[in-house]
C-alpha positions as CSV (number, residue, x, y, z in Angstrom):
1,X,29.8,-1.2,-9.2
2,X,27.0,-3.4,-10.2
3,X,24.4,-4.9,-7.7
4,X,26.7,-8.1,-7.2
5,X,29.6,-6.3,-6.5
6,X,27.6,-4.5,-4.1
7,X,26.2,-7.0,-2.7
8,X,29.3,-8.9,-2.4
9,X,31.9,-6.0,-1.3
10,X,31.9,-6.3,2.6
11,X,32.2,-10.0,2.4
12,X,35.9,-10.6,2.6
13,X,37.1,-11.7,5.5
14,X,37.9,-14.8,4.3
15,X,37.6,-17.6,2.6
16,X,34.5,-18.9,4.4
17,X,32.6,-15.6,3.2
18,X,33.0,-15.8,-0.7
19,X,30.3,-16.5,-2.7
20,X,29.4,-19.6,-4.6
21,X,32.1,-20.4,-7.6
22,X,31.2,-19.7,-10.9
23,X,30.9,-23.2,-11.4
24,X,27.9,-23.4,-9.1
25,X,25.8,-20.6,-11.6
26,X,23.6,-22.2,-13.8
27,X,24.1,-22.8,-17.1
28,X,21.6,-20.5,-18.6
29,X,24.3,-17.7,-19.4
30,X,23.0,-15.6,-16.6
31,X,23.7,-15.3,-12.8
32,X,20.7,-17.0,-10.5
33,X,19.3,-18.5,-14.4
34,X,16.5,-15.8,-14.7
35,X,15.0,-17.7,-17.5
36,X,11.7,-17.0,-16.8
37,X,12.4,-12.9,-14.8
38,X,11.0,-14.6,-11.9
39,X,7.1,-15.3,-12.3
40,X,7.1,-18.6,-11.0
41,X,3.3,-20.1,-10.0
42,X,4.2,-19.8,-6.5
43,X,5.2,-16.5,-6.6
44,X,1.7,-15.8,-8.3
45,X,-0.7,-17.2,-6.1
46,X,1.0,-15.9,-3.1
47,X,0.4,-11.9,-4.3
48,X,-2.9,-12.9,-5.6
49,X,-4.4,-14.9,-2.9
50,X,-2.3,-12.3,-0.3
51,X,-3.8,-9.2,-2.5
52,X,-7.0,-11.1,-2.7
53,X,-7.9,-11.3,1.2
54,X,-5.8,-8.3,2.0
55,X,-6.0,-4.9,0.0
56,X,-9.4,-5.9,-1.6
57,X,-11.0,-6.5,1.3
58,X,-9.3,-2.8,2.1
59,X,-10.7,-1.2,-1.6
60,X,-14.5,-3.0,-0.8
61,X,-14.9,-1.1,2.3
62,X,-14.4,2.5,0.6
63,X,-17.1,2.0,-1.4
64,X,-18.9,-0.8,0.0
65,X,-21.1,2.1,2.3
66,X,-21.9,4.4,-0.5
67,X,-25.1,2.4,-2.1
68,X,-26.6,1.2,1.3
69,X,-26.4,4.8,2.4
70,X,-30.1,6.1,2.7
71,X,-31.1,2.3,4.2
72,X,-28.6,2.3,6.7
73,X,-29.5,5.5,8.1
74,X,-33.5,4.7,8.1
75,X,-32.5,1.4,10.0
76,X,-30.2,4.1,12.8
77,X,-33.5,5.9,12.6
78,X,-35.6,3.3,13.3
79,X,-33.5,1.9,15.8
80,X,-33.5,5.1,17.7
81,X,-37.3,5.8,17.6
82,X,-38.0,1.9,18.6
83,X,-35.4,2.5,21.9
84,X,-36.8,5.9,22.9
85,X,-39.9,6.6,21.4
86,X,-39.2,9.6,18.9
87,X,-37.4,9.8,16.0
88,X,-33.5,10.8,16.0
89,X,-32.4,14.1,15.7
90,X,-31.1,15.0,12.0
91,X,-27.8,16.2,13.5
92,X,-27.3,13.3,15.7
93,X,-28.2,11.2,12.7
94,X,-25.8,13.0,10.5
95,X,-22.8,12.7,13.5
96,X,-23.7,8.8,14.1
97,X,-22.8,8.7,10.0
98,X,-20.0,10.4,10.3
99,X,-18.6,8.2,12.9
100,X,-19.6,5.2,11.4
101,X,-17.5,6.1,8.0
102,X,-14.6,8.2,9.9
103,X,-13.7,5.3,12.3
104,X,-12.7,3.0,9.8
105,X,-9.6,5.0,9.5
106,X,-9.0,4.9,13.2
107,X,-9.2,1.2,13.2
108,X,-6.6,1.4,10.1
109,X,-4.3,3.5,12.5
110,X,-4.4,1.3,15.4
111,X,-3.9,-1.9,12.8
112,X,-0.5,0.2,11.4
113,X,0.9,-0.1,14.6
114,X,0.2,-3.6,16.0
115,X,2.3,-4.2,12.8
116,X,5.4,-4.7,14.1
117,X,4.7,-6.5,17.2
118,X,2.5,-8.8,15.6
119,X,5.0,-9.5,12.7
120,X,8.6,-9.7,15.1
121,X,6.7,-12.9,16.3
122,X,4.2,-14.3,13.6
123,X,6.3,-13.3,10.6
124,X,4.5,-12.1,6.8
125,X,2.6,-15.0,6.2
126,X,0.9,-15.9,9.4
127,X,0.0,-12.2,9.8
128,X,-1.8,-12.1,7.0
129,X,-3.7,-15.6,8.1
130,X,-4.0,-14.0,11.9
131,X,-5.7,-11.0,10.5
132,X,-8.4,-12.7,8.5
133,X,-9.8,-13.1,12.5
134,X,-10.4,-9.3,11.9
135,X,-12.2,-10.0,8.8
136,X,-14.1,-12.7,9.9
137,X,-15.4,-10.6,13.0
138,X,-16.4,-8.2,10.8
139,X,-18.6,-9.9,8.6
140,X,-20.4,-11.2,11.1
141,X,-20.8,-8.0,13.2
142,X,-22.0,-6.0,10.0
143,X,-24.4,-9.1,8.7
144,X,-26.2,-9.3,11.9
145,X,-26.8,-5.5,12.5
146,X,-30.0,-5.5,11.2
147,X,-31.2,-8.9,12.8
148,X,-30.3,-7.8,16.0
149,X,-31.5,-4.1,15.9
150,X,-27.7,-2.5,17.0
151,X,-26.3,-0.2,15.0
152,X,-23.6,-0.1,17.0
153,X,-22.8,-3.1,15.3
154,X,-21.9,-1.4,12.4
155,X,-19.9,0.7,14.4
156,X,-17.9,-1.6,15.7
157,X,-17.9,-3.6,12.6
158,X,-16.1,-0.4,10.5
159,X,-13.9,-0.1,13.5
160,X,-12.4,-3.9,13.3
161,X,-12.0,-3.9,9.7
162,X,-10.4,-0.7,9.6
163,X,-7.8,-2.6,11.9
164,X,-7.8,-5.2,9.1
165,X,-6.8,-2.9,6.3
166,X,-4.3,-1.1,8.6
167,X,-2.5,-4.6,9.0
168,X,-3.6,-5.7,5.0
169,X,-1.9,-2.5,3.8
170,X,1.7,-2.5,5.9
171,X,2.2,-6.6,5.9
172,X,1.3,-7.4,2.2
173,X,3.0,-4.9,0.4
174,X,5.9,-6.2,2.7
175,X,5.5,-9.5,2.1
176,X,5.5,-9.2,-2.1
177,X,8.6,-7.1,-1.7
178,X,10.3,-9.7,0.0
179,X,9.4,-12.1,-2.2
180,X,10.0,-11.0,-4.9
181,X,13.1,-10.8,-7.2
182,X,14.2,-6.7,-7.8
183,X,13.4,-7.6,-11.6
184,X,10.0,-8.4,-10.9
185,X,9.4,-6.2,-7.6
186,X,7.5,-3.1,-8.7
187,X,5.3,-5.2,-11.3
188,X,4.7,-7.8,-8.2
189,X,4.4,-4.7,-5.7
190,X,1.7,-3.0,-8.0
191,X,-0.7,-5.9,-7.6
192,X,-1.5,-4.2,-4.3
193,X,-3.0,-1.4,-5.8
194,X,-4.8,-3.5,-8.5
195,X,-7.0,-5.5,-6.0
196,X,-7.5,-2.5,-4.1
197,X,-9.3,-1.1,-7.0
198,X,-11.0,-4.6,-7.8
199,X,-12.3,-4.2,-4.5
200,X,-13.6,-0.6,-4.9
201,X,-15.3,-1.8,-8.4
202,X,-16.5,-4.9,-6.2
203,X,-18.0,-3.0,-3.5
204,X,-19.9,-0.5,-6.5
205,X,-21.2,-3.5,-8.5
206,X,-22.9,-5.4,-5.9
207,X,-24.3,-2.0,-4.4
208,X,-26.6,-2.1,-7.0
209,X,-30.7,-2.2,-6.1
210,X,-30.8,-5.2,-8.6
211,X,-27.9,-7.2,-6.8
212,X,-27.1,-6.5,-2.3
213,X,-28.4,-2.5,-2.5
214,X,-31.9,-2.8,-1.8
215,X,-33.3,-2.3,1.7
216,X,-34.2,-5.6,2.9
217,X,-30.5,-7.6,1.1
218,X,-28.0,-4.9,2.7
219,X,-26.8,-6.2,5.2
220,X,-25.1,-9.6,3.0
221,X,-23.0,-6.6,1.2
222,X,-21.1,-6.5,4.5
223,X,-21.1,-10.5,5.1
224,X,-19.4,-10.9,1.4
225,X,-15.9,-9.9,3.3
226,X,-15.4,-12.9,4.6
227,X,-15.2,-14.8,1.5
228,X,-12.1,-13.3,0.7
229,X,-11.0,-14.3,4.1
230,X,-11.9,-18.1,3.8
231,X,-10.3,-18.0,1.2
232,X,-6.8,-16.9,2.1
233,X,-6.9,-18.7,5.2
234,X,-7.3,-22.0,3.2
235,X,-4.8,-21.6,0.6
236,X,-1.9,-19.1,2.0
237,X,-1.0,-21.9,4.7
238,X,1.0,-23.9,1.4
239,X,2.6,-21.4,0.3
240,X,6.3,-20.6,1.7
241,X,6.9,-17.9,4.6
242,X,9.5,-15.1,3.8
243,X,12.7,-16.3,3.0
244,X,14.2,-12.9,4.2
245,X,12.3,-13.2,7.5
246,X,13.1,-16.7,7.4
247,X,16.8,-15.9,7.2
248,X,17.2,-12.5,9.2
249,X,14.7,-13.1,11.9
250,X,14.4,-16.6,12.5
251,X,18.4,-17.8,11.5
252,X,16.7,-20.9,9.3
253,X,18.9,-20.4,6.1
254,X,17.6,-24.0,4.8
255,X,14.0,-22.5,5.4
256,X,14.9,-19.7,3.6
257,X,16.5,-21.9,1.0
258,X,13.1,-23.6,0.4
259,X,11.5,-20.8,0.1
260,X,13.4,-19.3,-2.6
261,X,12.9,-22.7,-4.5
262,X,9.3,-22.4,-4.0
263,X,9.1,-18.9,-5.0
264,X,11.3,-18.5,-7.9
265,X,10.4,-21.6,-9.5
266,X,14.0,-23.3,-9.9
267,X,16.2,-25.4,-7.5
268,X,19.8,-23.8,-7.8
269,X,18.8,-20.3,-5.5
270,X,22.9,-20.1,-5.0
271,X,22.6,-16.4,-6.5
272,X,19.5,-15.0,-4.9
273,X,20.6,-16.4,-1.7
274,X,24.0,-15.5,-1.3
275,X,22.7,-11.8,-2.4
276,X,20.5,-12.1,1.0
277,X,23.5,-13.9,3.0
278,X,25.3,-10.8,2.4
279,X,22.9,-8.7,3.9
280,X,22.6,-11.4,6.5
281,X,26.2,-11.4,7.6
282,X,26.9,-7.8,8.3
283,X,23.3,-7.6,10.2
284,X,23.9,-10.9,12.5
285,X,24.0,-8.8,16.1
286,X,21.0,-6.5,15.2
287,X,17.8,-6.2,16.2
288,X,14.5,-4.5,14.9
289,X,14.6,-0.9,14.8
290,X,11.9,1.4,16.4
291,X,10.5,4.1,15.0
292,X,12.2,6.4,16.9
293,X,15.4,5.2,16.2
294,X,14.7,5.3,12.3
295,X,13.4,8.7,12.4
296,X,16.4,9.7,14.2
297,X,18.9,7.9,11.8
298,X,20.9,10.2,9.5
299,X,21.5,7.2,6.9
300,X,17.5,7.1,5.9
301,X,16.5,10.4,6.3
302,X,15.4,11.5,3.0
303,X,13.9,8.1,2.2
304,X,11.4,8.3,5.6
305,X,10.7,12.1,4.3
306,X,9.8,10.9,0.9
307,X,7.8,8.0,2.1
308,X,5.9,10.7,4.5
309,X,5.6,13.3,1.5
310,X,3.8,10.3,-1.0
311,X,1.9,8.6,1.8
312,X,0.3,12.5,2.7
313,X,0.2,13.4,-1.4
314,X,-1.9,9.6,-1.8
315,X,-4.6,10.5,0.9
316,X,-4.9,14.3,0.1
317,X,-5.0,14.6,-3.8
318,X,-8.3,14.9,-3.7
319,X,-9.8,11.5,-5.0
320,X,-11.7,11.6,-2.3
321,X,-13.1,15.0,-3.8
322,X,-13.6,13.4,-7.3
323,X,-16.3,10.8,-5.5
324,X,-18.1,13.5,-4.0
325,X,-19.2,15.5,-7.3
326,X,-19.6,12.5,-9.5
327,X,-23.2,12.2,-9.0
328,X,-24.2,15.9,-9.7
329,X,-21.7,16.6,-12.5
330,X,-23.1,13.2,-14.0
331,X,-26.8,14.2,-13.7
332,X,-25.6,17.8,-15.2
333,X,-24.7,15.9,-18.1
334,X,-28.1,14.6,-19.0
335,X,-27.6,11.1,-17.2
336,X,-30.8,10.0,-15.8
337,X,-31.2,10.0,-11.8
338,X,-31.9,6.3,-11.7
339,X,-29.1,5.6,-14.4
340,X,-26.0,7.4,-12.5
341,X,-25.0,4.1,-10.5
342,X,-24.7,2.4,-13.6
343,X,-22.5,4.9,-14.9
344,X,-20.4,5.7,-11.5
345,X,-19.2,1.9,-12.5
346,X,-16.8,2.8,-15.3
347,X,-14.9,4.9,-12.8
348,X,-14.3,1.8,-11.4
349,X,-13.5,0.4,-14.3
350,X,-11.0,2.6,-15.5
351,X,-9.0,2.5,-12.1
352,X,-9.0,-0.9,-12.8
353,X,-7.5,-0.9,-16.2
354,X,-5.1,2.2,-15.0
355,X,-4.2,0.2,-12.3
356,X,-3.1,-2.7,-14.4
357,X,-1.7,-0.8,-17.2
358,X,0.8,0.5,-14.6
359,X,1.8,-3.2,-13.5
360,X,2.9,-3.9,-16.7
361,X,4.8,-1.0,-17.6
362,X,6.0,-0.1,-14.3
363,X,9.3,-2.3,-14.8
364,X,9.8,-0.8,-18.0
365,X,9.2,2.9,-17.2
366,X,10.5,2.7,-13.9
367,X,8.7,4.4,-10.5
368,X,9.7,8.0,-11.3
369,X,7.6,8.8,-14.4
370,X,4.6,7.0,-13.2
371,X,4.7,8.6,-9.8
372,X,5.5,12.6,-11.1
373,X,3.7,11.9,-14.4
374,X,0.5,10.9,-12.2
375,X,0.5,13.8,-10.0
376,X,1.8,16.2,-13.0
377,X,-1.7,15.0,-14.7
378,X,-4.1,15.2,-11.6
379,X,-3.0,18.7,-11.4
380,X,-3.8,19.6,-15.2
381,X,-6.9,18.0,-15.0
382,X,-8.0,19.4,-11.4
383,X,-7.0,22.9,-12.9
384,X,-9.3,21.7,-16.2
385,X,-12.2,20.6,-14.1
386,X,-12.1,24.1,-11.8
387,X,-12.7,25.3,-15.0
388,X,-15.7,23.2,-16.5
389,X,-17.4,22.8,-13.2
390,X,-17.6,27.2,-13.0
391,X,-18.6,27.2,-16.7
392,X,-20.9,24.1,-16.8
393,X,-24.5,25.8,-17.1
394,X,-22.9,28.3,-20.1
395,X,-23.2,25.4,-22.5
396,X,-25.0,21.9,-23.0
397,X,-21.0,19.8,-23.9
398,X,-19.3,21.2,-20.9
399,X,-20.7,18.7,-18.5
400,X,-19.0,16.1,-21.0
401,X,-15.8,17.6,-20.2
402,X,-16.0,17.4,-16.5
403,X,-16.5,13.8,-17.3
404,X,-13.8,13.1,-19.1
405,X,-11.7,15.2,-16.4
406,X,-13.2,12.9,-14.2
407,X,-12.3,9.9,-15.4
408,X,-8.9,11.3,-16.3
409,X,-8.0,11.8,-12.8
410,X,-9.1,8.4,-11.7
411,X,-6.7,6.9,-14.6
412,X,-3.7,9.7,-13.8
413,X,-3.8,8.5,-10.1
414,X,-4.0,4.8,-10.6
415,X,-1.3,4.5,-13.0
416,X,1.0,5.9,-10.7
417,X,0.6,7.3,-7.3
418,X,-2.2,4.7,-6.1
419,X,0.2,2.0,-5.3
420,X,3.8,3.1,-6.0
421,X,4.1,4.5,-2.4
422,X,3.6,1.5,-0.8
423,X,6.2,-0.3,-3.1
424,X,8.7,2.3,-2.5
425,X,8.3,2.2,1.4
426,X,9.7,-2.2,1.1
427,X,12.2,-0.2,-1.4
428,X,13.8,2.2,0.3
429,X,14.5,0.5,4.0
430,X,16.5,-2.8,4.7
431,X,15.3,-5.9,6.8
432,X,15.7,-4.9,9.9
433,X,14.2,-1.3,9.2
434,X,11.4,-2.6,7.2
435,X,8.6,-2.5,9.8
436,X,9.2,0.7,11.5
437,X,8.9,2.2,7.8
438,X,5.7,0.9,7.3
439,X,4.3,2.0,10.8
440,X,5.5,5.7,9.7
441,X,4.1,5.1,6.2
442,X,0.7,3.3,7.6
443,X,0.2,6.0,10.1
444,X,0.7,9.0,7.9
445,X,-1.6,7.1,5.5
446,X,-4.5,6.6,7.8
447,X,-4.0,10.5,9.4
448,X,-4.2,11.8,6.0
449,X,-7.3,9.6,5.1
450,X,-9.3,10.8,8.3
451,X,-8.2,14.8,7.8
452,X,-9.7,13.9,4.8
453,X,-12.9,13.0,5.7
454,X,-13.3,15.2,8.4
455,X,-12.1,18.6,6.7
456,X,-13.2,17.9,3.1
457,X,-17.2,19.0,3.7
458,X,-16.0,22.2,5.5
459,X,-13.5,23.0,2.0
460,X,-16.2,22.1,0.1
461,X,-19.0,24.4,2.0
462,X,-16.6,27.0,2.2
463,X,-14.6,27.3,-1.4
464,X,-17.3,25.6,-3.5
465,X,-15.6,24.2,-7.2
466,X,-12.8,26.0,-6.3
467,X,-11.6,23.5,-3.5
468,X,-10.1,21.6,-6.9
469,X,-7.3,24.3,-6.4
470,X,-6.3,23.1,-3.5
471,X,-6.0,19.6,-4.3
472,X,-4.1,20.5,-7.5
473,X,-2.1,22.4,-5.3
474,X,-0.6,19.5,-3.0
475,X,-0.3,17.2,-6.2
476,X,1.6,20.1,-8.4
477,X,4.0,20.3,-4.7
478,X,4.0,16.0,-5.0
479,X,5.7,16.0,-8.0
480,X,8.0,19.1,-7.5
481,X,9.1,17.1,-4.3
482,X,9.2,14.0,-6.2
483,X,10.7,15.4,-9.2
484,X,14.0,16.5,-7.6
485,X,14.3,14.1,-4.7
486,X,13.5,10.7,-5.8
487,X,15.8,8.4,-7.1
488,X,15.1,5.9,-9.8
489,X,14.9,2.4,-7.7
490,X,13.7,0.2,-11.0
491,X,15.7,-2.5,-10.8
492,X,18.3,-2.0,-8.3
493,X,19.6,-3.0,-4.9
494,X,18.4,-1.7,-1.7
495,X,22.7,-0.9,-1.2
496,X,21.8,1.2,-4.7
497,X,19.3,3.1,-3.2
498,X,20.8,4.1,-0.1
499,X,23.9,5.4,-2.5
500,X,21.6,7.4,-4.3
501,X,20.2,9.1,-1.1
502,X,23.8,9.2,0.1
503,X,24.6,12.4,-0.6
504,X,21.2,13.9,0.0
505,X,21.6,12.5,3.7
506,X,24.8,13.9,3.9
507,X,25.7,10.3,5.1
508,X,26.7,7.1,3.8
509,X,25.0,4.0,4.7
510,X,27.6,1.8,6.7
511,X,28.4,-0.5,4.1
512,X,24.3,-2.3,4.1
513,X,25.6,-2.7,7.4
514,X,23.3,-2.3,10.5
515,X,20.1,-0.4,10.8
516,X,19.6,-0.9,14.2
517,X,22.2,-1.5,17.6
518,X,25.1,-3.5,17.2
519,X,26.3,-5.4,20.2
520,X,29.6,-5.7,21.3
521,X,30.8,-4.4,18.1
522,X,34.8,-4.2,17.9
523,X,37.4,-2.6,15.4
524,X,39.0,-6.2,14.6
525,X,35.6,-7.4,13.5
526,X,34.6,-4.9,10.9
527,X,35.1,-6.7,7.4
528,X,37.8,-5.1,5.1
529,X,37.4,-3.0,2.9
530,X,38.3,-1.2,-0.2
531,X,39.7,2.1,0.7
532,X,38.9,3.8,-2.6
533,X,35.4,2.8,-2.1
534,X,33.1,5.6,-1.1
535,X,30.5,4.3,0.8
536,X,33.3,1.9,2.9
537,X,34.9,5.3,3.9
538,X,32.1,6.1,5.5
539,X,31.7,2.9,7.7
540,X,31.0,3.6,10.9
541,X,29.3,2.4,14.5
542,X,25.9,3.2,15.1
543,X,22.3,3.2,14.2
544,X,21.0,3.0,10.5
């Protein structure tokens, strides 16, 4: 059964349910006329512009606190000696740090889940606007630090725009998959990731003492941010809403109709929109599911589980790790002291590049060799790198190698596992499921990302080089998981990928039915069905 007949199949109960006639497909030889697979200029600046003042803003504040380390922490120094009279205690010092990094993934947790309520009212698109207030705030908390002698400031400031990126991260990658057509959808998905790593390069390059690094110019690397937002709050307002939100959520099937228009580039939609309309009918009573209810459900079971198992494996493979070293195994090479931030800049330019590479091959290679093949390669080179970093005083090229195991890593994990998880979490869950997934996903993210930082330094202390092993431990268990579980999900229908995970659940999704309560639901209402039809014999009342 192809993804129209899937689409299509509980839709006849009469003649008021059947699709458009043939005679209202364009003429272009295909269904929906996909002359152009779906890139329409619409379609384009809404992921850049939403990628833009969204996940860049996220990838600028990973590495926008590395450069302006040492004159941050004279300023906290300085502050503390001007308000009590001696200098601050190196411990204290080192825990006001730590807080100061750590909390930005608290404020990306609390973000994760305001998700839902702020979306059930706002939808995508005005989330996305609402948050730049986040970003805004920010900028002008962090900018103003210095002026105003607080570092609590700065505090603060890491705290509200880690409640940005926890919004940026569930809402956009949402939003693109909704948008998007399935041909297009991981290529459009990826762009996530790309800006993410723009923003990490971003946040390196203007670090430098000849640009914002130097003592007396820090404090404008944190008022850049809300550039970004200006700019998505001025352009996003003309581009279209979510015609899926549009339709589901809100009941406006002309606004939805629009939207499609807008997005795909092409006025007869007939296709595309009766392929949402049959979603549409058979969720008409529902609601939006909580996250109890969709952990509970039997029907998505393995996909939450594999959205839990990539989110973890994207947070603990150890890039975090790779950062750490890079400075000392770059000075073991021969690299001058003063010349290292210079070349720290090609590992943002090769997650860059890797990052893009896997956008454009993603829809031809699918998500299941990019996202094993990645984690397959992290562990080789991890095991590799073990090896050099033991070895690297025994002879003068060694240091070389760790390099290149560096930069290996950083390529392995952005061409795969640095943004297909968030494109498999819009993938794997229908409408009405959507948020709670992404509150799971966001949450286990953020958790992972402070264990992270707060248990790394104690590995490190305590196992030396050797902690490598560890990290190529979880991503050798990624890709086993990933290898025998995950379904290929290139180019099919969410009704697809619930059949694939179908048996694995031991349960068949109700016919794309319901994923949440259906009211008043009786017998004589359930659409009929084909018999022979697997999935319809396992229709049945309930919760998805």
């Amino acid at each position: 059964m192809d993804s129209q007949e899937l689409s299509s199949a509980p839709l006849t109960q009469g003649p008021s349910h059947q699709g458009p006639p043939k005679e209202a497909w364009p003429r272009s030889g295909k269904p929906g006329g996909r002359r152009n697979q779906g890139w329409s200029c619409a379609l384009i600046v809404a992921s850049l512009v939403g990628a833009f003042g969204s996940s860049f803003l996220y990838g600028y504040n990973l590495s926008v606190v590395n450069a302006p380390t040492p004159h941050i922490k004279a300023f906290y120094n300085e502050t503390w000696l001007r308000r009590r009279g001696q200098p601050i205690d190196p411990d204290t010092l080192t825990l006001l740090w730590s807080v100061t990094v750590s909390i930005f993934a608290i404020g990306g947790l609390v973000g994760t889940l305001m998700v839902k309520l702020i979306g059930q009212f706002l939808g995508r698109k005005h989330t996305l606007l609402a948050n730049n207030i986040f970003a805004i705030s920010t900028a002008l908390l962090m900018a103003c630090a210095l002026q105003a002698g607080a570092f609590e400031m700065l505090i603060v400031g890491r705290f509200v725009m880690g409640i940005d990126g926890g919004v940026a991260l569930s809402v956009l990658p949402m939003y693109l998959s909704e948008i998007s057509p399935k041909e297009i959808r991981g290529s459009l998905g990826q762009v996530t990731a790309i800006f993410i790593c723009i923003g990490v390069f971003a946040g390196q390059l203007l670090g430098l003492p000849e640009l914002l690094g130097k003592e007396s110019t820090w404090p404008y690397l944190f008022g850049v941010i809300v550039i970004p937002a200006v700019v998505q709050l001025v352009s996003l307002p003309f581009l279209p809403e979510s015609p899926r939100y549009l339709l589901f959520e809100k009941n406006d099937q002309m606004g939805a109709e629009k939207a499609f228009q807008r997005f795909l580039g092409k006025e007869d939609v007939s296709r595309e929109l009766e392929e949402v309309l049959a979603e549409g009918r058979v969720q008409r009573n529902i609601r939006l599911v909580s996250v109890w209810e969709l952990l509970r459900s039997p029907f998505v079971r393995w996909q939450v589980l594999t959205v839990v198992v990539t989110m973890a494996c994207y947070q603990l493979c150890g890039l975090n790790a790779i950062w750490f070293y890079t400075n000392s195994i770059f000075g073991k090479a021969g690299i001058p002291r003063e010349n290292i931030p210079y070349i720290t800049l090609s590992t943002g330019g090769v997650e860059t590049l890797a990052s893009i590479f896997s956008g454009l091959v993603i829809e031809r290679l699918g998500r299941r060799p990019l996202l094993i093949g990645g984690f397959g390669l992290m562990t080789l080179f991890f095991g590799i790198l073990t090896v050099t970093l033991t070895l690297q005083d025994q002879a003068s090229w060694i240091p070389y190698l760790s390099i290149f195991c560096i930069l290996a890593i950083i390529a392995s994990f952005c061409s795969g596992p640095g943004g297909i998880p968030f494109i498999l979490t819009g993938e794997f869950f229908q409408q009405s499921q959507r948020p709670a997934a992404f509150i799971v996903a966001g949450t286990v993210n953020w958790l992972s990302n402070f264990a992270v930082g707060l248990l790394f330094p104690f590995i490190q202390k305590s196992l030396g080089t050797y902690c490598f092993l560890v990290f190529a431990a979880i991503c050798f268990s990624g890709a086993l998981y990933l290898y025998f579980v995950l379904p290929e999900t290139k180019n099919r229908t969410h009704a697809e990928i619930s059949q694939a995970f179908a048996r694995r659940n031991k349960a068949c999704p109700p016919e794309e039915k319901i994923d949440a309560a259906v009211t008043d639901s009786k017998p004589s209402e359930r659409p009929d069905v084909d018999p022979s039809s697997t999935r319809d014999k396992c229709v049945k009342n309930g919760i998805v």
